[in-house]
N, C-alpha and C positions, 0 to 999 in steps of 0.2 A: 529660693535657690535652685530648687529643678526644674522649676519650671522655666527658668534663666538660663539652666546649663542644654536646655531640651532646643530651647530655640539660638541658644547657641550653636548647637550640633546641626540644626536642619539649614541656617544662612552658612553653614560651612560647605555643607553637601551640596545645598542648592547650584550655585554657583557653578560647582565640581563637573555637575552631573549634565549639568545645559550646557557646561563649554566642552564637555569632552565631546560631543557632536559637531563643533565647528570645526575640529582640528584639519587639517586638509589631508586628502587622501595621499599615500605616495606614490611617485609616478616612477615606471619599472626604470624607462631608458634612459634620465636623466641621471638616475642610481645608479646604472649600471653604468655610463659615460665616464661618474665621477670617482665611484670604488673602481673600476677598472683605469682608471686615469693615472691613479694615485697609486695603486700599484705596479701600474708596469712604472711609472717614474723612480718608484723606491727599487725594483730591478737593476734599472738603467744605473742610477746611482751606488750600486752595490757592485755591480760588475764593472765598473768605473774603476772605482778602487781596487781591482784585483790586477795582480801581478800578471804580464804579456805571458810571463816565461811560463805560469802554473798551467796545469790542466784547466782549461775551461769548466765552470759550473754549470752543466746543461740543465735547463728546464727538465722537468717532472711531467711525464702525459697529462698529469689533473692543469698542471701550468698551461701546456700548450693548449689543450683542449679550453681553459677557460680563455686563452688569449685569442683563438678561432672562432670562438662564441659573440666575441666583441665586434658589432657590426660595420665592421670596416668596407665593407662591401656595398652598404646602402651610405656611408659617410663619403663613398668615394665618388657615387654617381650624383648625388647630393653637392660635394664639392667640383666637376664636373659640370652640372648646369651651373652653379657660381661662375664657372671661368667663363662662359658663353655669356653671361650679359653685360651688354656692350655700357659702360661707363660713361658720365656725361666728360667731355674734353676738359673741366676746370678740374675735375676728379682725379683725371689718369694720370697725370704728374706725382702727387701725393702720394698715390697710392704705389704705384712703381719704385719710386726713390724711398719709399719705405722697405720696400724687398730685397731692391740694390743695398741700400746700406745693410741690411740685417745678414743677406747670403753671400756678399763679395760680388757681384753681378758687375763685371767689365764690359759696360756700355758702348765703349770705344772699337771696339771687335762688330757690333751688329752692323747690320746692312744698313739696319736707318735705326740713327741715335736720337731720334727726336720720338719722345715718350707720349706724346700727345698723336701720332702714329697709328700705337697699339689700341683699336678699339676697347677690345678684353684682356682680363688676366691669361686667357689661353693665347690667344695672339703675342703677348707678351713672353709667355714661358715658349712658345714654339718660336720663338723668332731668329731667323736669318744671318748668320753670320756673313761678312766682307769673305772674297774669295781668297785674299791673299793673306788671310790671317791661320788658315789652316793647311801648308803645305804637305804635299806626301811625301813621305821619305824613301826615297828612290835603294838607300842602302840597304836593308831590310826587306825580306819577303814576305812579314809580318807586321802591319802596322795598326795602331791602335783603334777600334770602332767609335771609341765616343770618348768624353770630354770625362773624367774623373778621376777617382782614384784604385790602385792597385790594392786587389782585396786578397788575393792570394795567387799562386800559377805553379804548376809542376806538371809529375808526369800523372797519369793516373795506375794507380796501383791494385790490381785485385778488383776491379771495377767500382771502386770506392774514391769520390772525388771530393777534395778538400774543400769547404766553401771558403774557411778559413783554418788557420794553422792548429789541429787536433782537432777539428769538428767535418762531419764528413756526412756525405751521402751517395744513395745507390746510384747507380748510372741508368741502370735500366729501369729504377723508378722516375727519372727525370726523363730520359728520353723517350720511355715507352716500348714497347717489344718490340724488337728488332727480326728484320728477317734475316735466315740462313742461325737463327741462332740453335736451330736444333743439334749442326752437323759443329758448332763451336763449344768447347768449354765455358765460355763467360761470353757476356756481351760486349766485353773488351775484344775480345778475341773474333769477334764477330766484323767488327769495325775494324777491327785493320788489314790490312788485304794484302803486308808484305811481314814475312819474317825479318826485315832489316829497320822494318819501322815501328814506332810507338805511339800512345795516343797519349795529347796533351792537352792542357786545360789550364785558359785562364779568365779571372772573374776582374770585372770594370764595375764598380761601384759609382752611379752619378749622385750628386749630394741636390739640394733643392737649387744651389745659384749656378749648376754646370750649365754648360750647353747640350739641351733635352733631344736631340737629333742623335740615330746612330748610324755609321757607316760601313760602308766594305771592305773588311780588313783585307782582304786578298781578293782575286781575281778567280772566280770559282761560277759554277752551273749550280745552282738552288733547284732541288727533284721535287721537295714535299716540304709545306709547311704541318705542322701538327700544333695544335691549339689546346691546353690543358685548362679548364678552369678551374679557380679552386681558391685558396681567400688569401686577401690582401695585406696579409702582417707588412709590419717595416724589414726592410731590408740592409737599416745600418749596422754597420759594423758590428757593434754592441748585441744586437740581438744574433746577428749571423753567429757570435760565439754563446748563444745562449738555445737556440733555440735547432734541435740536429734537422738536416734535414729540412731546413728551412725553405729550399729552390724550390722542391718539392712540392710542397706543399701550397706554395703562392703562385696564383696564375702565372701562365707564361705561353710562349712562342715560340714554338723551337723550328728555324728553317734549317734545313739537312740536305747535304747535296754533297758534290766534290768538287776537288782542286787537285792541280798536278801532282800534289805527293798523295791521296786517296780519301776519303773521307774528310767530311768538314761540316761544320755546325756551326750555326750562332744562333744565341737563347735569348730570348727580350721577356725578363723576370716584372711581373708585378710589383706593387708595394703600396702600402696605406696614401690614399690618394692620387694612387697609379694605376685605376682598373683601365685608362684606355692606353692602350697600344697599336699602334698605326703603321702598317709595311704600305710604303707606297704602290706597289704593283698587285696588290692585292684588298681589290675596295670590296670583298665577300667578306674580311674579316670583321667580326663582331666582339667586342671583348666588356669583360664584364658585366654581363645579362642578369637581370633579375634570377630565374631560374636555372640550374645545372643539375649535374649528378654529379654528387661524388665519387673520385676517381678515372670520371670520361674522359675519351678526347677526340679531340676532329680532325680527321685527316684531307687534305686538297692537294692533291697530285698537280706540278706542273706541266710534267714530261707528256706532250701531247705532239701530234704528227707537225704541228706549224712551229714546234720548238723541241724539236727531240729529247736532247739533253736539260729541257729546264729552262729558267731565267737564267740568263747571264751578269754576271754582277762584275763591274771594273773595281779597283780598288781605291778606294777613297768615295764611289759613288755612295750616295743619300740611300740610304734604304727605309728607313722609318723612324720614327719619333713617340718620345713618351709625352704624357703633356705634365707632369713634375721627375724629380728625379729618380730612378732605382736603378737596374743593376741589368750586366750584358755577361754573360757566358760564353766563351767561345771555347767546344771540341774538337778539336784533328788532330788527323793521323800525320806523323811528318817523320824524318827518318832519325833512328835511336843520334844522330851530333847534332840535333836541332838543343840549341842553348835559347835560354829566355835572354835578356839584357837591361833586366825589371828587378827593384827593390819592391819586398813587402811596405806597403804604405806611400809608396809614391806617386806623384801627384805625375798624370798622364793627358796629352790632349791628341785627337784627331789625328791620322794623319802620321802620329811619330812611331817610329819603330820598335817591335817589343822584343825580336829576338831575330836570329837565322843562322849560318852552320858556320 
């Protein structure tokens, strides 16, 4: 009987002790792909359910910091050479009318409808609209940069600017030190350069099936672009009420210059799978590089003797493109009866008018 229970015990162990050696190791990134997956989705679905009207639930530093940690930055150059390889022609149908149908993609609007065209997915998301589907609106002295939706707009207050309705961030964290700010109270006060005027701000949210192109809301001289690198969170709605500060924080493009009423800006915001960003008259820029610092930025002056003033931009003209969707900024100074003419959540194209006096 023991010497029965004896070898009972050792084919028990046996077995035990030779298979806990083959278990397989665990691998960090795919861990981390799918605990961080599964959590920001249980986020996303939690703030889903929360009431427009409440306070926003913001993120916690430990939340944001683990969401920064999440390498969206190498997922994005990664998805990035994806779009560059060119698909064989019996491919590119399937694969397109998979994305039209999933993102609302109005085929009928491009330049060329024929899907067998687009070598690449990038080819495909940067492609070409017909000329007459996006008119400028000649009533307005403000018209829209890009194809999306309205994320928020107002004035800016105490240099604290809305991304969305009670979520806010600093101004002079987004745009970076301003000059003459010594001899101003804030860096609101810095940028405006009339006591009859005020500075406003509105955010253009593009979704994955807009048109990825943005353009020149006014007729304005571009002085300086400034280039921020920094990481590539999403930039939907959903997290913009989650996450403060979020412009901030996500690469971006900020060109600064003026228009007739004094100051003017527009920002082209990063986002998960949007580390490139592309101004056309500026083939120096590089975005989303393996290495950065935190906190830098790059400044490229255009005010040079063969263009005094800057690039000149007409209104409606192309200025650059994302290659999927995220989000367009636009700061200026315009005078205290400039009205918006914009619903929170309204659906905006190209071209149409967003406010004027």
């Amino acid at each position: 009987m023991a010497a029965a229970l004896r070898r009972l015990r050792g084919g028990a162990t046996g077995p035990l002790s030779s298979g806990r050696g083959s278990l397989p190791r665990p691998r960090p990134l795919p861990l981390l792909v799918v605990t961080g997956g599964g959590y920001l989705g249980y986020q996303h679905f939690r703030r889903k359910g929360q009431d427009e009207e409440q306070p926003p639930l913001l993120a916690s530093p430990t939340q944001v910091a683990l969401y920064r940690s999440f390498p969206t930055r190498s997922l994005s150059r990664a998805w990035g050479r994806l779009n560059g390889l060119d698909l064989p022609t019996w491919l590119r149908k399937p694969v397109y009318s998979l994305y039209i149908w999933t993102f609302g993609v109005n085929m009928e609007e491009a330049a060329v409808e024929d899907l067998h065209h687009y070598k690449n997915l990038g080819e495909f998301f940067r492609r070409r609209l017909k000329a007459a589907v996006r008119p400028v609106c000649s009533a307005s002295c403000l018209v829209s940069p890009a194809d999306g939706r309205i994320l928020h707009f107002g004035r800016v207050q105490n240099s604290e600017v809305e991304q969305v309705k009670g979520v806010t961030y600093s101004l002079e964290s987004f745009l970076g030190p301003q000059e003459n700010c010594e001899d101003a109270a804030s860096v609101r006060d810095a940028l405006v350069s009339s006591p009859a005027n005020d500075l406003f701000h509105v955010v253009v949210y593009l979704a994955p099936g807009d048109y990825h192109c943005f353009h020149s809301p006014v007729e304005w001289q571009v002085a300086l672009r400034r280039h921020f690198p920094g990481s590539l969170m999403s930039v939907s709605p959903g997290v913009a009420r989650w996450v403060k500060e979020l412009f901030c924080l996500n690469e971006r493009v900020v060109l600064s210059g003026r228009w007739r009423h004094g100051y003017f800006s527009l920002a082209a915001v990063g986002a998960t799978n949007v580390g490139s960003i592309r101004v056309y008259f500026d083939q120096d820029l590089r975005t989303n590089t393996p290495r950065y610092s935190h906190g830098s930025f790059c400044d490229r002056s255009y005010e040079a003797p063969s263009a005094a003033g800057g690039v000149v931009l007409q209104r409606g003209q192309p200025v650059g493109e994302f290659n999927l969707g995220s989000t367009i900024v636009l700061l200026f100074e315009a005078p205290k009866n400039f009205e918006f003419q914009l619903t929170p959540g309204q659906r905006i194209r190209v071209g149409e008018g967003l406010g004027g006096f």
